[in-house]
Each structure stands twice: as structure tokens, then as C-alpha cells.
N, C-alpha and C positions, 0 to 999 in steps of 0.2 A: 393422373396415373394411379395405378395401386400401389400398396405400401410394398407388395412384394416384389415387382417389378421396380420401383425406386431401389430397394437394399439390395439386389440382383446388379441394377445398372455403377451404383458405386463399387460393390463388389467387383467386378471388371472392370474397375478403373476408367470408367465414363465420367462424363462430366454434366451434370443437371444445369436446366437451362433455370434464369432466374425465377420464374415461373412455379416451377417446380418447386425449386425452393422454397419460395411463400406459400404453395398450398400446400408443404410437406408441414412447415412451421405452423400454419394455420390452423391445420386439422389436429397436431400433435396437443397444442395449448388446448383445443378447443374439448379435448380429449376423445377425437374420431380414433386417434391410434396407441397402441395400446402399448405401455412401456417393453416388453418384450421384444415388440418389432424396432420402437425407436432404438433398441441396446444394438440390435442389430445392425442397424445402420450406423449407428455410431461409432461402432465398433469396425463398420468397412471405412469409415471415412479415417480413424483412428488408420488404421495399415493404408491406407491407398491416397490421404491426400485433400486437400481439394485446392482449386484455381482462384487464381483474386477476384475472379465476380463472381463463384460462389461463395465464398467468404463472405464480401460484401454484398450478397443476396442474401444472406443467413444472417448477417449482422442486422440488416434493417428490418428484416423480415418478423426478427427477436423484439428488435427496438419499439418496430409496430402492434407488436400482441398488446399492448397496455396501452397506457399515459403516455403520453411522449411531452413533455413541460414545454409550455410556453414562456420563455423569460424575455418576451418584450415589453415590456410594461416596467423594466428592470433597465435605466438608461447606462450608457456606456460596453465596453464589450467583456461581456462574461468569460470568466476563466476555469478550467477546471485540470485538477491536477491530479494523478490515478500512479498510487507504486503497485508494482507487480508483487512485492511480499517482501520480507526481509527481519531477520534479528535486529532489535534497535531501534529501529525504524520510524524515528519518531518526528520525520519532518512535516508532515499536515500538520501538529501543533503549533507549528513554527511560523509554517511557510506561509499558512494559509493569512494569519493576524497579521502577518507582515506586508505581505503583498497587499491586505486589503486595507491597510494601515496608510498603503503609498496610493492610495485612489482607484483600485482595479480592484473588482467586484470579481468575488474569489464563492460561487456555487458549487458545491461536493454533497453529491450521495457517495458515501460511505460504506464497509461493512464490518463484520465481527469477523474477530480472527479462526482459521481455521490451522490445525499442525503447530510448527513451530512458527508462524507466522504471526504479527500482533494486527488486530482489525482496530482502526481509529472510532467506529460506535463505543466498541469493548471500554478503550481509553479514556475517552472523555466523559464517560457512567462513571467512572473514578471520583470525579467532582459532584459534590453533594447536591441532587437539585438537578443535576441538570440534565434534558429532556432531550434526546438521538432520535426521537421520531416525530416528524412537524408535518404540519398538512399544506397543500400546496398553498394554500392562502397565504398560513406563518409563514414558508417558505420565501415566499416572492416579498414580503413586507419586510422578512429581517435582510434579504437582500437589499431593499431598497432605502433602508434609513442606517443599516449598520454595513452594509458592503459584503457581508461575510455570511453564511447560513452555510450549514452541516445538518444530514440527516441522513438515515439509516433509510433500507430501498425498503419501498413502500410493494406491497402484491401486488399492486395494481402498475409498478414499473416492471417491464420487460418481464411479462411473467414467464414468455418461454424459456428466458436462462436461467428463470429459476426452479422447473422442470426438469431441464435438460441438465443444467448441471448439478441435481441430487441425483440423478441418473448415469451422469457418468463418474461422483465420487463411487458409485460403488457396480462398475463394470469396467473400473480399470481402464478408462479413455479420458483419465483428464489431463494428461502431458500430450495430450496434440495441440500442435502452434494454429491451425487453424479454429478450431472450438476455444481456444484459450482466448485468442483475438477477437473473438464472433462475440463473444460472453462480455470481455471488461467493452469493447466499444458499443455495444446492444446498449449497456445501461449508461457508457460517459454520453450517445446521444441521445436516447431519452430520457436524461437527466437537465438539457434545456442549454447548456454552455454552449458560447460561439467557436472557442477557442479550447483546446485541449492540449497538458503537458506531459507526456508518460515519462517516469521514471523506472527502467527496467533495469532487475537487479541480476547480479551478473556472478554465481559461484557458490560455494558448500550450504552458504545459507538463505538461498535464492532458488526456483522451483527452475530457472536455467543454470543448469552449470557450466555450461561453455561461453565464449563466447561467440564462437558460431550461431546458437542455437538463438541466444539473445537478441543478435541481429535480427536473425530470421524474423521474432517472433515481435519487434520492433518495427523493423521493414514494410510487416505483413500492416500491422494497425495502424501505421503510418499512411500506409494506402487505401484503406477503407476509409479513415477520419475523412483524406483528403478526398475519397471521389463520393464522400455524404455532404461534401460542404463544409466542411470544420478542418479548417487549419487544423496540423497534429503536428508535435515535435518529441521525437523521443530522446531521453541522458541516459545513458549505459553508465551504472555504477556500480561496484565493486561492493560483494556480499561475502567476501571469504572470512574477514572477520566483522563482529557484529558493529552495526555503524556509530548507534551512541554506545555510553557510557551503562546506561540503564535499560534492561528487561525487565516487562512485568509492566499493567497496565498503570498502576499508580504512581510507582516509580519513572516511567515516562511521562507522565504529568510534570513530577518534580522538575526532572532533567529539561524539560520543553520551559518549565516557566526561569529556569536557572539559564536556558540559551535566551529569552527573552529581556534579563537582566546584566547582558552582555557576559554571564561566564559560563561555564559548562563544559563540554567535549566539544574541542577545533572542529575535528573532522565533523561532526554533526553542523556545526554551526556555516564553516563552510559550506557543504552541500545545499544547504537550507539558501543562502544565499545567491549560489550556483542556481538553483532552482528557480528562487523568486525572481532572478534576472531574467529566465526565460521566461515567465510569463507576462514580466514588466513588458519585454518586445512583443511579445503576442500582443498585447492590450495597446497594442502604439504608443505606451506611456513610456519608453525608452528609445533612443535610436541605436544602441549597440549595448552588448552584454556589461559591457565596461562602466558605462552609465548606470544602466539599472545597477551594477552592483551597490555603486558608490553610493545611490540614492537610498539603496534599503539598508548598508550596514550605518548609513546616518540614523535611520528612523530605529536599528536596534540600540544607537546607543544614547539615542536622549530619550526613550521611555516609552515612544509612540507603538511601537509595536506590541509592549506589552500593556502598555494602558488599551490597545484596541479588543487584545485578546479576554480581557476582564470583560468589556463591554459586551464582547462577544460572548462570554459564559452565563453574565447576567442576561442577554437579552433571550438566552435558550433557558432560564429557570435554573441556572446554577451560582453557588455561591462563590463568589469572585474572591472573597476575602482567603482561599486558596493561595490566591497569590503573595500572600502575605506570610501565612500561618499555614505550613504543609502538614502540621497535624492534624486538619483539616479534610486530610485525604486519608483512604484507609490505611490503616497501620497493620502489619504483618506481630504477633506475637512474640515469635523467635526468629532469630537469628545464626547466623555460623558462619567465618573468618575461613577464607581460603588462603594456605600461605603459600609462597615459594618454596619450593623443594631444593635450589640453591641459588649461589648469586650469578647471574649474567642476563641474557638479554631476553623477552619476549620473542620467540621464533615464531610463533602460529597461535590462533584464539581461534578455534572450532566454533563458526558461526553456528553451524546445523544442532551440532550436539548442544553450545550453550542456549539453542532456541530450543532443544528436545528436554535439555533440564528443567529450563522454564514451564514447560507444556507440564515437568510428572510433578512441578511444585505445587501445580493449578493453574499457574497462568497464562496458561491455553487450552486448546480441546483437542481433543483427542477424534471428536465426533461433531457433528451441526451443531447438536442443541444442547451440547454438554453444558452444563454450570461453571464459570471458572472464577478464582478469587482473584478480587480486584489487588489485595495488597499483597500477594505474593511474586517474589521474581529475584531476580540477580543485579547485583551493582556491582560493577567491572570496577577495578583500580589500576588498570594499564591497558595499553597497546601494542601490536608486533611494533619492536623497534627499540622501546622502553628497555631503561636499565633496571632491572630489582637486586635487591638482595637476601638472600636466605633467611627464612622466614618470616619477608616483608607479605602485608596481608595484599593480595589480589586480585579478589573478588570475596562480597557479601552476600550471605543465601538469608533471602527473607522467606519466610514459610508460617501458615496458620498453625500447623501440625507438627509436632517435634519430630515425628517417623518420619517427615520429607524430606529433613534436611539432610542427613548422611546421604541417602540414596542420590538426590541432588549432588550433594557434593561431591560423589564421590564419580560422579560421570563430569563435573564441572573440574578438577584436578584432571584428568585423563585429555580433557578437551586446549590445556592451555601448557604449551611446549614453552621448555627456558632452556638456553642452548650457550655455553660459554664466549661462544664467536660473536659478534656486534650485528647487529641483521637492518636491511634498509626496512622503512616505514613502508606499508602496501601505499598504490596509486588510489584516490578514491576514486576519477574519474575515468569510463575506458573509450565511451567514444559519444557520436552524437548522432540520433538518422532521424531527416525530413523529406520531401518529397523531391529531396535533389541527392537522396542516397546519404551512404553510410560514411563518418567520418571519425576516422580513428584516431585517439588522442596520440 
């Protein structure tokens, strides 16, 4: 059909047979159509919608423009685990050594972060040496002797989401739950995993704020995963305040190798667990969540997890001894002590704004290909719930630039409420959706 009668037919809330969809996807990659008309369309699918088999017509449709990874030659059942975005967010560091620590072969393509969000490529370039983009050869070997491989999406994966979504960062069409779904599952299945875990984040400092919308946008990827063939389970967690302790890519190093030495931020190290328990069931290497828990908080705390994550830095070109020697990782210049303004309890920690802080210190972007500094960011010294007292310091602004830190801090003080009354701890976990629907915690 033509491009003009396709943006016509979704414009009237029609619905494109699959067909359609692969030769709209087809022609768009192959660059028959010309980004003005894909805005077009994007933009009626944006207001009007689409149905679960267009979804999943545009998902595979995506998946198919490139490489689609062969990981049979990789024995046992591949895992891959995808957060929707989040403050803190530093459980791939965790999860992934651990899980593959416990005998389940843990595949992620990865990306750079955009907004106030942190990308796990971004993170792990923190470590001196070590190398986010592997070819599928590397790829399949370090899976197959180390269990573990990470790498940054290659052009040749899913190039039409990567088209379409520089296309709809800047035509104001990238909060549709459909194109949102079509985008992360295009590349978790042509990235080659049997099995997939989404973590979708849920609130001020998550791209859903509701939880309605979370479902939705869970429900939706849950259903594609399952009618491509890939088991999918999705964990609804809580983004209202940031989940670790540490923003800022280098600083998430730290905090990830400090949960792998069994201390760090609970709430982080929980989830982290929560997490690898799901994918311990995925991999049949658990027979209920309980199990897998008990099996991975063993493996964090006799060493195994983090002697794997070493292995794993070494075998991608980086230097392990990180784990030892954190000055090793880039160091931020200056510094500046954030104190309480009186004594009583953490009310609220502004996920958004302390991930918008991070963004104006460097340590995000603003833009794609912004430059950002690896050792700039914030170290949190509480949580809602925490007692402080008047001029107890908490939170640390690390910054290249002496001019960052006031401006920082001065949106990081506004972002963190102290309230005389005693306040409950937020829930971290708010529900669960697989292809038998959505189950609220």
C-alpha cells in the first residue's frame, strides 16, 4: 500500500494487517519512506493506538531489519533481563554476576543512558579497560566459557528501532505504550535470549507514573514476548524514590561491587535478588522463587558472585582489580555535603529531580550523543522513613566543575522532604504480570 493511504488508515483508527506492517517497517529501514511521513504515522499511532498483533507485527517486523543472534551454540537456557529506566538503578551490575554465578547463562545487549535515566554501556566504561561493544563471535565465546557477556546494540541489531526511535525522540511520540513495547522487545529478541525478565519501573522517577500505565505497558510486552516464543515475566517496582544509594555512573560501580561484598543499600540488594530469583525459574534452575532466593543470597555471601563479576570484567578487557582499589574508577574533583535542614524523618527523595541533578552535574544526557562524565553524580545518605538530625549530612554532590555543584545542590536540597512525623518506608515491590495477567502485590 502507499505511505499515504497507511498514515490515512491509522489516522482513522483502522487497524493494519500484519503484512502491512512488515512492508511499512521494511520500506522505512530500507529508507523507501521518508522520515516526514514515518512522523506522520507515528504520530496517528501515538493518538489512536494499536492492537496486540500490530504490536507484535511491528515488534518482529523491527527485530527482523538486522541480525537477529543465534545463541544455540551457547548450551543451557539463555536469560535476558531489560529495566524500563530508573534513578539508582543499578541492578544489571548485580544481577547479572549473580545469576550467572548460579549456572544460568545471563546474555544483555545493553544501552547508554538517556534523561535522567542511567544506561548500563554508560556504567560499566567506568572500569578502566573495559570494552561495551563485542562482536558476535566475542559475544557467543564469552557466553559460552564465562556464562555472562554484555554489550552495547550493534547497527546491524534491530536497525529500525533505531530509526524510529531518533524519530520519535524528537516528534514528541515516545510515551506511547505501544512503540515503547515494539522498541525494548525488537531488540531483547534479536538479541538471541530464550527467556526474558522485564523490570518495569513504576513512579516520579520512571518514564510510567502510574500504575495503570505500568501494567499496561507490561501486559502489552508480556504478550508479544509470549506469542514470538520467549517466555517473558514482568516485576513492577517502585521508582518514587531512587532505588540505590549511588547516582552517577562510577559511583554505581562502587555501590554494585559493595552489594557484591554483601553490604551496600538493602533495598537495592533485595531487588537484585528478587530479580535473580526470577530468572533462576525461567532457566528451570529453581523450582519456586523461594529456592532461587536462598540459592543466590548463598552465592553473595561466600564471594561467588563477586569473584564471577571480576571474571567478567576481565574477560571483556577491563581491569578487575576495581574490585579491590575503587580509586581505580574515575574520581570526581569536588565535592559538596548536603545537610538536613532539621531533625525528623525522610518524607520523600525526589527520584526525577535527584536523577535531573545527576543529568546537569554530567552524569547524563541531555541529548543521544551528549558526552557525559563518568565520575560525576550523588551519593544518597538516607531513605523515606530514616531518622536524621539537623545538620546530619544527606546526600554527596560529586562534580568535575566547581560551578555544578551549587546548581546541583541546590535542586538536590528542594528534591529531599524532612517532616517532624515518623513516615512508613515506600514498598519496593508493586506487582507481577505473565501471561496469566497481572498480580498485585
Amino acid at each position: 500500500m502507499h505511505m499515504v493511504d497507511c498514515i490515512a488508515k491509522k489516522r482513522n483508527g483502522e487497524e493494519h494487517s500484519s503484512d502491512e506492517i512488515k512492508e511499512l517497517i521494511t520500506a522505512y529501514t530500507r529508507g523507501d519512506i521518508p522520515d516526514y511521513q514515518m512522523a506522520a504515522w507515528l504520530m496517528a499511532v501515538y493518538l489512536n493506538g494499536m492492537s496486540a498483533e500490530e504490536t507484535s507485527a511491528m515488534t518482529r517486523a523491527m527485530a527482523q531489519s538486522g541480525k537477529v543472534m543465534n545463541l544455540d551454540a551457547v548450551s543451557g537456557i539463555k536469560v535476558d533481563k531489560h529495566s524500563t529506566g530508573g534513578v539508582a538503578d543499578t541492578t544489571t551490575l548485580v544481577v547479572a554476576p549473580l545469576v550467572a554465578a548460579a549456572g544460568v547463562p545471563v546474555s544483555k545487549m545493553s544501552g547508554r543512558g538517556l534523561g535522567f535515566t542511567g544506561g548500563t554501556i554508560d556504567k560499566l566504561e567506568s572500569i578502566p579497560g573495559f570494552r561495551t561493544m563485542l562482536t558476535e563471535e566475542e559475544f557467543i565465546a564469552n557466553l559460552n566459557v564465562h556464562g555472562l557477556a554484555v554489550t552495547g546494540q550493534t547497527p546491524n541489531i534491530a536497525p529500525a528501532d533505531g530509526r524510529i526511535y531518533a524519530l520519535r525522540d524528537v516528534t514528541a511520540t515516545v510515551e506511547s505504550i505501544p512503540l515503547i513495547a515494539s522498541s525494548i522487545m525488537s531488540k531483547k529478541i534479536a538479541a538471541g535470549a530464550d527467556k526474558i525478565l522485564l523490570d518495569v519501573k513504576v513512579g516520579r522517577g520512571a518514564f510510567m507514573k502510574s500504575i495503570d500505565k505500568a501494567v499496561e505497558l507490561a501486559q502489552t510486552m508480556v504478550t508479544i514476548g509470549e506469542t514470538v516464543g520467549r517466555q517473558t515475566v514482568a516485576v513492577l517496582t517502585n521508582m518514587e524514590e531512587p532505588l540505590g544509594q549511588a547516582v552517577g555512573n562510577s559511583l554505581e560501580v562502587w555501590e554494585a561491587l559493595e552489594i557484591l561484598k554483601g553490604k551496600g543499600c538493602q533495598a537495592l540488594r533485595e531487588l537484585c535478588l528478587i530479580l535473580g530469583a526470577h530468572m533462576m525459574v525461567l532457566a528451570n534452575q529453581a523450582a519456586t522463587l523461594q529456592q532461587a532466593y536462598t540459592i543466590l543470597e548463598k552465592f553473595l555471601l561466600d564471594g561467588l558472585a563477586l569473584a564471577k563479576f571480576c571474571e567478567f570484567i576481565e574477560a571483556q578487557g577491563g581491569n578487575a582489580a576495581v574490585a579491590q582499589n575503587y580509586n581505580l574508577l574515575p574520581q570526581a574533583k569536588y565535592q559538596k555535603q548536603i545537610k538536613a535542614c532539621q531533625t525528623g524523618y525522610i518524607q520523600s527523595i525526589l527520584a526525577d529531580q535527584i536523577g535531573y541533578a545527576a543529568m546537569r552535574l554530567g552524569a547524563g544526557r541531555e541529548f543521544k550523543e551528549q558526552p557525559i562524565d563518568l565520575a560525576a553524580g550523588i551519593l544518597l545518605h538516607c531513605r523515606v522513613g530514616d531518622r536524621v538530625e539537623k545538620d546530619q549530612v544527606i546526600a554527596t554532590v560529586y562534580a568535575s566543575h566547581s560551578q555544578k555543584l551549587s546548581l546541583a545542590g541546590a535542586i538536590i536540597e528542594k528534591a529531599i522532604f524532612v517532616t517532624a512525623s515518623p513516615v512508613n518506608t515506600l514498598p519496593l515491590l508493586l506487582g507481577f504480570v505473565d501471561k496469566n495477567g497481572y498480580k498485585p502485590i
